[in-house]
C-alpha positions in Angstrom: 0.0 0.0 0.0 1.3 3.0 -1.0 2.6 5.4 1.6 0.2 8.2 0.6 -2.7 6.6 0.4 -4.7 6.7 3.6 -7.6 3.7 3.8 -8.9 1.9 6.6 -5.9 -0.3 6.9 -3.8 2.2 7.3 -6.0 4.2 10.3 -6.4 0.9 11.7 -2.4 0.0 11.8 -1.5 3.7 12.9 -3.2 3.2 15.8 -2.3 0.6 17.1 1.1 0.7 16.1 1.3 4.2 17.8 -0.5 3.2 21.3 1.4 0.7 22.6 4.6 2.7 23.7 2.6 5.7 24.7 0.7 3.8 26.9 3.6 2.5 29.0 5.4 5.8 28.5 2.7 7.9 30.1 2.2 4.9 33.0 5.8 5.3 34.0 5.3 8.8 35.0 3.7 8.0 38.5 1.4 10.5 37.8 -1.6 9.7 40.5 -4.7 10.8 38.4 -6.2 7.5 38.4 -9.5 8.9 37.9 -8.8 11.2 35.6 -7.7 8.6 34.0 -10.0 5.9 33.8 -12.3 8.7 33.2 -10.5 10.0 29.9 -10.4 6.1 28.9 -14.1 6.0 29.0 -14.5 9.1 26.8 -11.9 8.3 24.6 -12.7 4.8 23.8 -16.0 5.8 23.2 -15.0 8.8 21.1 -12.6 6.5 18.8 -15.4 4.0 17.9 -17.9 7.2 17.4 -15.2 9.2 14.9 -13.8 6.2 13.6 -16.0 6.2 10.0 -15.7 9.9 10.3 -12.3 10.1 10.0 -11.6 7.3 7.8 -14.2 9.2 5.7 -12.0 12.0 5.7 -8.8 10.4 4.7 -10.9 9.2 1.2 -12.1 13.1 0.7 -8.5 14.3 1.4 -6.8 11.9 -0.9 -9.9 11.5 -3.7 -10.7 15.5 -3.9 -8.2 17.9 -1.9 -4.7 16.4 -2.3 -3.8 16.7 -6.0 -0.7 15.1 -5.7 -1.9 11.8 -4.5 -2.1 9.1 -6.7 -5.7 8.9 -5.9 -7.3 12.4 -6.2 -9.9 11.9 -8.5 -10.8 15.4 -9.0 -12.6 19.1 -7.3 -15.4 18.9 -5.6 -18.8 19.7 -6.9 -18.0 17.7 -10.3 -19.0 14.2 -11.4 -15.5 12.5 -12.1 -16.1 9.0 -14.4 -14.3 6.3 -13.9 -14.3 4.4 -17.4 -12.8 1.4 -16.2 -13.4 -0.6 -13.3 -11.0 -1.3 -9.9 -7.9 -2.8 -10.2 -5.2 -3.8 -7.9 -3.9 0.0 -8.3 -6.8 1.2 -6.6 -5.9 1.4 -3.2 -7.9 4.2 -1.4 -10.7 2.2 -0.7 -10.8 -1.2 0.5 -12.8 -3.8 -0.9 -13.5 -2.3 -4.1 -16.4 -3.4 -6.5 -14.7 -4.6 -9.5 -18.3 -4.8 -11.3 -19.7 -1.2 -12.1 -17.4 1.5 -13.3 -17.8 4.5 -10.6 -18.3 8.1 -11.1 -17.8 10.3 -8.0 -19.0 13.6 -6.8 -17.7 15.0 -3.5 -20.8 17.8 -2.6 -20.4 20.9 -1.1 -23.6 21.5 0.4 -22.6 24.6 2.8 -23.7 27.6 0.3 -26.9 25.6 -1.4 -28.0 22.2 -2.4 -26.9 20.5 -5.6 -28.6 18.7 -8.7 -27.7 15.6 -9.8 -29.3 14.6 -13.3 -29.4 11.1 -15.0 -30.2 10.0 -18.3 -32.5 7.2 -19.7 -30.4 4.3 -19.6 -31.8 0.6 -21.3 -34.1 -0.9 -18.4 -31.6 -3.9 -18.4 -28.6 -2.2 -17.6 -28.7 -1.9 -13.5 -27.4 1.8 -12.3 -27.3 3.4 -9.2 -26.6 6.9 -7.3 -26.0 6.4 -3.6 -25.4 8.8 -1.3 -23.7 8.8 1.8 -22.9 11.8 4.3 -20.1 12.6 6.0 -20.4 10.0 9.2 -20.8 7.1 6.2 -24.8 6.9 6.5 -26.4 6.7 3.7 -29.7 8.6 3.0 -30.7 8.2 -0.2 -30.7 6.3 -3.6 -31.0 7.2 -7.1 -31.6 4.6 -9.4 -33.0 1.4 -11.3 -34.1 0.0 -7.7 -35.4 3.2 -6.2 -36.5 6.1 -9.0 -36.2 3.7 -12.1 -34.0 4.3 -15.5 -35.9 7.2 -16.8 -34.0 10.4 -17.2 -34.4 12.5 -14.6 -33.2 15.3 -11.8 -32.9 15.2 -8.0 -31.9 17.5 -5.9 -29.5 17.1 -2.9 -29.8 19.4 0.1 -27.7 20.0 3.0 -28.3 20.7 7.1 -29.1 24.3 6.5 -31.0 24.6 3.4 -34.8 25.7 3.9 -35.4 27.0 0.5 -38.3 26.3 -2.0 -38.1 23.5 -4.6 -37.9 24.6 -7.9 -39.9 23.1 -11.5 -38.0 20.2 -12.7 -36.5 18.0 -9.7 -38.4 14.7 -9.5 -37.1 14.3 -5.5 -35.1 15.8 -3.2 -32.5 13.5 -0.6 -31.0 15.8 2.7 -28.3 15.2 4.5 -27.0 15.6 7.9 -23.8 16.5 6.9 -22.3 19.5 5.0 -20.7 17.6 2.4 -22.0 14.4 0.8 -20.8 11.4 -1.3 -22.6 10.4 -4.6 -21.2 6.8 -5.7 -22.6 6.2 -8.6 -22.7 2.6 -10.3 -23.5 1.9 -13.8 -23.3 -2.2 -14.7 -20.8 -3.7 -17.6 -22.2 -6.4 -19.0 -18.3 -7.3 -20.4 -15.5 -5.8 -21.7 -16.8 -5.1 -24.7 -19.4 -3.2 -23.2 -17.2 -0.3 -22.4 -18.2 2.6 -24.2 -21.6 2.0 -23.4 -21.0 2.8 -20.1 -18.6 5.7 -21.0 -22.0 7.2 -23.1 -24.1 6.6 -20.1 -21.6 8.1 -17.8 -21.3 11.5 -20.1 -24.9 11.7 -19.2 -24.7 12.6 -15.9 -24.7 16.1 -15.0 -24.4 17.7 -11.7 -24.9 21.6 -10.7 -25.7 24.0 -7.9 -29.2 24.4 -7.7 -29.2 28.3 -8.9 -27.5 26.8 -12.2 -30.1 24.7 -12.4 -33.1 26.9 -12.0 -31.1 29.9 -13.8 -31.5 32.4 -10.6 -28.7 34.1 -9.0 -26.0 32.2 -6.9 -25.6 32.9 -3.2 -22.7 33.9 -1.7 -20.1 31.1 -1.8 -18.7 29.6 1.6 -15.9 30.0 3.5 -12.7 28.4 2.0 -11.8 25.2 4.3 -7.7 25.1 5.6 -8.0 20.9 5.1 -5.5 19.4 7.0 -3.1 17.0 5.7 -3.7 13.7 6.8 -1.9 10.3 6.5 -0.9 7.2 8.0 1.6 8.8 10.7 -0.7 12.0 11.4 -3.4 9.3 12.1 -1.2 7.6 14.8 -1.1 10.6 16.8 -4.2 13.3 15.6 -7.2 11.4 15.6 -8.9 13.8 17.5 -7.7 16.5 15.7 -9.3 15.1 13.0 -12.1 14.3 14.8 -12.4 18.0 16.3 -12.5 19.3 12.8 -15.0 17.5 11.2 -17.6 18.1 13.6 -17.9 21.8 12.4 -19.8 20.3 9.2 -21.2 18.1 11.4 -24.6 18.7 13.1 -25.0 17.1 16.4 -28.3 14.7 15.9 -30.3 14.5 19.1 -29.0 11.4 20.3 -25.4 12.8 19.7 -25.5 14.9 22.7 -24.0 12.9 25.0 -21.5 11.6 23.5 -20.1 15.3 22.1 -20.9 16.7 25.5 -18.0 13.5 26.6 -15.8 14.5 24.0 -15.9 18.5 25.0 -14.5 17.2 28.5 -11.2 15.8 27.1 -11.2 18.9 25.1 -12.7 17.6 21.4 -14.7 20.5 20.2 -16.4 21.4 16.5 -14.0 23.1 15.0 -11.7 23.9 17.8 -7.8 22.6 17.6 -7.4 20.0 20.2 -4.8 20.4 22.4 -3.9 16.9 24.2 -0.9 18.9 26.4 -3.8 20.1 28.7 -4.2 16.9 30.0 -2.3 15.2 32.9 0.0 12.8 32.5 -2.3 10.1 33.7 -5.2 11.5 31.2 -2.7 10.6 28.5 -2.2 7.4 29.7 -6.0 6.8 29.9 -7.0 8.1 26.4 -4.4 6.3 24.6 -5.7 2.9 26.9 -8.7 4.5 25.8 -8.0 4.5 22.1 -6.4 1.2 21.8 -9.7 -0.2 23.6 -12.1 1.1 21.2 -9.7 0.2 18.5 -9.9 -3.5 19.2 -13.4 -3.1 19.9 -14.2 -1.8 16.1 -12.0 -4.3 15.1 -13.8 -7.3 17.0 -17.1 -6.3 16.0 -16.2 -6.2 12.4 -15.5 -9.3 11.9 -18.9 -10.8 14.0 -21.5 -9.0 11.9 -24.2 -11.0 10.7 -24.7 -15.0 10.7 -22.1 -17.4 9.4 -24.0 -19.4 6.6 -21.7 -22.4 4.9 -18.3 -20.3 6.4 -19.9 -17.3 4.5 -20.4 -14.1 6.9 -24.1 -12.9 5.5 -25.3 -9.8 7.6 -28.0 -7.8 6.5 -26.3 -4.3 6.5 -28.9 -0.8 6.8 -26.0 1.8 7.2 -29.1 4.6 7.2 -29.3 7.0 11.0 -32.5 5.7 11.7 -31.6 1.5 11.6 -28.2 2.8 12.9 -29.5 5.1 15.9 -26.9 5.6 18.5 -25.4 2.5 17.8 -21.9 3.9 16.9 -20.2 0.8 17.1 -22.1 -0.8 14.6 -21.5 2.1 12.4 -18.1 1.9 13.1 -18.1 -1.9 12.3 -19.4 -1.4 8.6 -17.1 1.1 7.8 -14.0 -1.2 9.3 -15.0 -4.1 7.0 -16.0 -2.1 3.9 -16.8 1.8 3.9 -19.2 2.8 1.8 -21.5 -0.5 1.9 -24.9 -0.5 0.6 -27.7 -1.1 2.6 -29.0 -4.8 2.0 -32.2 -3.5 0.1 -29.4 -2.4 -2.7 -26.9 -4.9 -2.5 -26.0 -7.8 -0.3 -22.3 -8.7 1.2 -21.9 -12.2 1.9 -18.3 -12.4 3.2 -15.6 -15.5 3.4 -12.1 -15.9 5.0 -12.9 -19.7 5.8 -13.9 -23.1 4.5 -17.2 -24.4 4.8 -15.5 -26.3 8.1 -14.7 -22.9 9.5 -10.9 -23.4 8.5 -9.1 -20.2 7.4 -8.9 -19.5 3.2 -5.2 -19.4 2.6 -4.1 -19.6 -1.4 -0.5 -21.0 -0.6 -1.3 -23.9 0.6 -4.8 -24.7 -0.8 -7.0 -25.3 -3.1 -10.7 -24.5 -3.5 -14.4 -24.7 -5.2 -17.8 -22.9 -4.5 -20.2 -25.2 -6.2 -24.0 -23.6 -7.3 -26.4 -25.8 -8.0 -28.4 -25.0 -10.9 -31.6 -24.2 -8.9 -30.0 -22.3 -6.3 -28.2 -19.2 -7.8 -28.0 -16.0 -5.9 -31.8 -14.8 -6.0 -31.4 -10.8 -7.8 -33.3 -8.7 -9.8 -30.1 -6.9 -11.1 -26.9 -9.3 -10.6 -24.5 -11.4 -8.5 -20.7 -11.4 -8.1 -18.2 -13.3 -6.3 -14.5 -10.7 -6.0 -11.0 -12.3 -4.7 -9.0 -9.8 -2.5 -6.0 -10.3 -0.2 -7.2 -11.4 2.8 -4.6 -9.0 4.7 -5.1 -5.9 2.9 -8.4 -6.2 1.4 -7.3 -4.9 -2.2 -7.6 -6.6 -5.1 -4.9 -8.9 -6.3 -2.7 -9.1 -9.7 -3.0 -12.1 -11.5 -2.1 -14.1 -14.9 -5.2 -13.3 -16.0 -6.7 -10.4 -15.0 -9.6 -11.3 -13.4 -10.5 -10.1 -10.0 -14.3 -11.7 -10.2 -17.2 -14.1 -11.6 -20.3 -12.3 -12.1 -23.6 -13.2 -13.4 -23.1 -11.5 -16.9 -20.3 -13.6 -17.3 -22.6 -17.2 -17.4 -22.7 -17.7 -21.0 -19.0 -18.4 -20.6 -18.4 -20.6 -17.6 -18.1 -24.8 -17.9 -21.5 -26.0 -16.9 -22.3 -28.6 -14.4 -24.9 -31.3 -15.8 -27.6 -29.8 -13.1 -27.0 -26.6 -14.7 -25.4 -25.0 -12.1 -21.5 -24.6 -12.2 -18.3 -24.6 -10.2 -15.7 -21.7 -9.4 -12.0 -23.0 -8.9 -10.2 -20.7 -6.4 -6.5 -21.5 -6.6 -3.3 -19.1 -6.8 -2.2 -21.1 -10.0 -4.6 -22.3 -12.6 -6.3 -25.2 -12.4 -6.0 -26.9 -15.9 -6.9 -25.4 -19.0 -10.3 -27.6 -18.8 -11.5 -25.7 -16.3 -9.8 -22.0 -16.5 -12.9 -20.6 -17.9 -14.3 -20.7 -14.4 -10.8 -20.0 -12.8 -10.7 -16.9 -9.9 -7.3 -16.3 -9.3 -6.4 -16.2 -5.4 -3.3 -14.6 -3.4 -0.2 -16.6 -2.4 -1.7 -16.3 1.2 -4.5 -15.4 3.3 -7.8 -15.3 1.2 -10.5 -12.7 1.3 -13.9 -13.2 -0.9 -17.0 -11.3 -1.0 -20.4 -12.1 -3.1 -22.4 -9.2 -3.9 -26.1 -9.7 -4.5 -27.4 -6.5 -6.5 -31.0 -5.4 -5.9 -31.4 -9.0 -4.0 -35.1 -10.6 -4.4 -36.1 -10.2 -0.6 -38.5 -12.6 -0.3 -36.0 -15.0 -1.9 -33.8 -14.5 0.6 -34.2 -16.3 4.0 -34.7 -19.4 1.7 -30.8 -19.3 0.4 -27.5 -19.5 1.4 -24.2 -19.2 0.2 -22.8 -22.4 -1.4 -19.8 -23.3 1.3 -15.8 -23.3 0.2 -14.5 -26.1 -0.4 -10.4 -27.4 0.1 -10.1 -29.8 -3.1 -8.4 -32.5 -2.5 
C-alpha cells in the first residue's frame, strides 16, 4: 500500500502501532490521576469508535478530492469525475473495491446551497445506481433502477441548512446531515466489450448548484476550508484533531449529545484545535488505553456481523441513522470491513475468510471450489458477483489473468455442471486449461472473498445460502 494513500488499513495500523509505547510511557510517569484517568479512557474509547468512520471518511475526501498530488485524487469537488474502467489492484484508497460497475464520483459541497444531480434514460436492463452517503458514512438516499427507475431524470440534494423552496424540474429531493455528501454512482458492464456503453451513459450525468439549475442568482459562496493534511503517521497521533474538525460540518443529531458533551470534556470541540498537552500525564495514559480499547473493539465487531451461513459471513447491513440510531459501534463496524456499503435492500455482502469447516482460506497452501447448483443461484433482480482480495489488505490482487471476479453477466461463458449450475476453482495457479474458464485467481496467502447480491429478491432471501468453500483434495 502506497505510503500516501490513507484507507482503513492504514488508520487501523496507525493506531495501534502508535498506542502501545505511549501507553507505558505515560504509565511510567507515577502521575496519581487515576480517575482522571479511567475517566478520559471511557471518553476516549467511546470517542474512537464514534469518529472512527468519520475520519476514515475523511482520509478518502482528502486523498480523492483535496490532495492533487496523491495518486488517488480523482478530481474538485462539486464535479462528477467518471471512472471508465473498473478497480484494479492499483486502486488502493478504498478497501474492498467493487470490481463490477465502473464508478463516477461527486464529493458535494452543500454549505452555500444544495446540488442537482441529473441522469439519463439508460436501457431498463442495464442496472445503475446513485448512492449517497454523508459525511459519518450513513447513507440517506438512492438514485436509481431499484429506487426512481431508468428514466431520465433530476434530483436535488440538500444539505443541514438549506430551507429553500423546490424549484420546477427535480423529480425528489434527498437531505443530509452533513455539509458535504458522497454520490457513488454505479453503472453495470455487462463485459468488456461493453465499455463505451458505459462511457455514453456516464457523459450523461450532470451535476450543478441548484441556482445553475433553475437559472437564478448564486448565493454567496462559503468559507474556503484550511484541510489538514492527513496520513498514515498524522493518524497515529491526531485522531482527534481530526475528529475535532470535522464536527464543524457536522450537526449534532439529538442522540449525539452525549457523546459530544464526553468529548468537549477531554477537550474535542467542533471546529476547535485540540490540544492533548492540557491533559495530565495520567489523562494521556487513559486516552491512549482508551484508544487502543475502542480500536480492538471496532475491530472485533467487524469481523462478527451477521450470521455465518456455509463459512460465509451474510449480515443484512442498513447503514441509514435511523436503523443505525446511537449505535456507533455498529456504524463503526461497517465502515472497518467495507466503507461505503450499501444497505441490503441495494446490495448484499456475503463475506468468506474460511472453509465451509470454519478453517481459514489461505491460497498458498490450498485449493478450492464454490459449487452452485443450478436451482439455487444467488436470487437478484439486477446481478450477482463473487471478488478475490488479499485477505490482509483487502485490495484486489494481480493475477495471470486479470480477473478479479465471476459475475452473473459472465454465465454464457463458464463450464457448466450437468444440473446446470457450475463450479468456481479458487487457486493461486490455474487449475487446468479444462477448467480455466471458471478460474478466480487467489493470493499466495490469506484469502478474502465477498459475493455481492445487487438489488437482492427479498422474499427469496431467508430461503438461500451461500454455497460453502471447499479445500479440493
Amino acid at each position: 500500500m502506497s505510503g500516501s494513500v490513507l484507507s482503513r488499513r492504514s488508520i487501523t495500523l496507525a493506531l495501534v502501532i502508535g498506542l502501545g509505547a505511549g501507553i507505558v510511557a505515560c504509565k511510567k510517569s507515577g502521575d496519581a490521576d487515576t480517575a482522571g484517568a479511567v475517566d478520559t479512557g471511557k471518553i476516549a474509547e467511546a470517542g474512537l469508535v464514534y469518529g472512527f468512520p468519520l475520519v476514515m471518511n475523511y482520509g478518502v475526501l482528502y486523498e480523492s478530492f483535496i490532495n492533487t498530488a496523491s495518486p488517488q485524487y480523482r478530481g474538485p469537488i462539486n464535479t462528477i469525475i467518471n471512472t471508465a474502467r473498473v478497480f484494479t489492484p492499483k486502486d488502493t484508497a478504498v478497501v474492498t473495491p467493487n470490481s463490477d460497475t465502473p464508478y463516477s464520483f461527486a464529493q458535494l459541497d452543500l454549505r452555500a446551497e444544495p446540488m442537482v444531480i441529473c441522469v439519463p434514460a439508460i436501457p431498463k436492463e442495464r442496472y445503475y445506481s446513485v448512492q449517497l452517503i454523508d459525511m459519518n458514512t450513513m447513507n440517506y438516499g438512492y438514485i436509481g433502477s431499484r429506487t426512481t427507475g431508468n428514466d431520465a431524470g433530476c434530483f436535488m440534494v440538500a444539505g443541514p441548512d438549506w430551507k429553500g423552496e423546490t424549484p420546477k424540474g427535480i423529480k425528489a429531493v434527498y437531505n443530509s446531515n452533513t455539509q458535504f455528501s458522497m454520490a457513488l454512482f454505479r453503472t453495470q458492464l455487462f463485459n468488456p466489450a461493453d465499455i463505451d456503453n458505459v462511457k455514453a451513459i456516464q457523459a450523461g450525468y450532470k451535476l450543478q448548484s441548484l441556482s445553475g439549475f433553475a437559472g437564478t442568482p448564486a448565493p454567496a459562496a462559503a468559507p474556503a476550508i484550511n484541510w489538514p493534511a492527513i496520513d498514515k503517521d498524522k493518524a497515529k497521533t491526531g485522531f482527534f484533531d481530526y475528529l475535532a474538525f470535522l464536527l464543524q460540518f457536522i450537526p449534532a443529531q439529538a442522540n449525539e449529545a452525549g457523546i459530544r458533551a464526553d468529548l468537549a470534556k477531554i477537550g474535542v470541540e467542533a471546529g476547535k484545535p485540540f490540544d492533548m498537552s492540557k491533559l495530565s500525564m495520567a489523562q494521556k495514559a487513559g486516552m491512549l488505553a482508551g484508544m487502543k480499547a475502542g480500536n480492538d473493539k471496532v475491530a472485533k465487531a467487524a469481523t462478527s456481523m451477521g450470521k455465518t451461513q456455509n463459512g460465509w459471513n451474510v449480515a443484512k447491513i442498513e447503514n441509514t441513522t435511523a436503523a443505525t440510531g446511537d449505535d456507533w459501534l455498529r456504524r463503526a463496524a461497517v465502515a472497518q470491513a467495507g466503507i461505503y456499503a450499501n444497505d441490503y435492500q441495494e446490495a448484499l455482502y456475503p463475506m468468506a475468510r474460511t472453509d465451509g469447516a470454519g478453517v481459514k482460506l489461505d491460497g498458498s497452501t490450498s485449493s478450492y471450489t464454490i459449487t452452485f447448483p443450478g436451482n439455487a443461484l444467488p436470487p437478484v433482480n439486477a446481478f450477482w458477483s463473487v471478488t478475490m482480495y488479499d485477505g490482509k489488505t483487502q485490495l484486489l490482487i494481480d493475477n495471470p489473468i486479470n480477473r478479479y471476479l465471476i459475475n452473473s453477466p459472465m454465465l454464457p461463458d463458464l463450464k457448466k455442471n450437468p444440473d446446470g449450475g457450475f463450479t468456481i476453482y479458487v487457486s493461486n495457479k490455474s487449475p487446468g486449461a479444462d477448467k480455466e474458464s471458471n478460474w478466480l485467481p487467489a493470493p499466495n496467502g490469506e484469502i478474502y472473498m465477498v459475493m455481492r447480491l445487487y438489488w437482492p429478491k427479498l422474499d427469496q432471501l431467508e430461503g438461500w445460502q451461500p454455497p460453502a468453500v471447499v479445500k479440493a483434495n
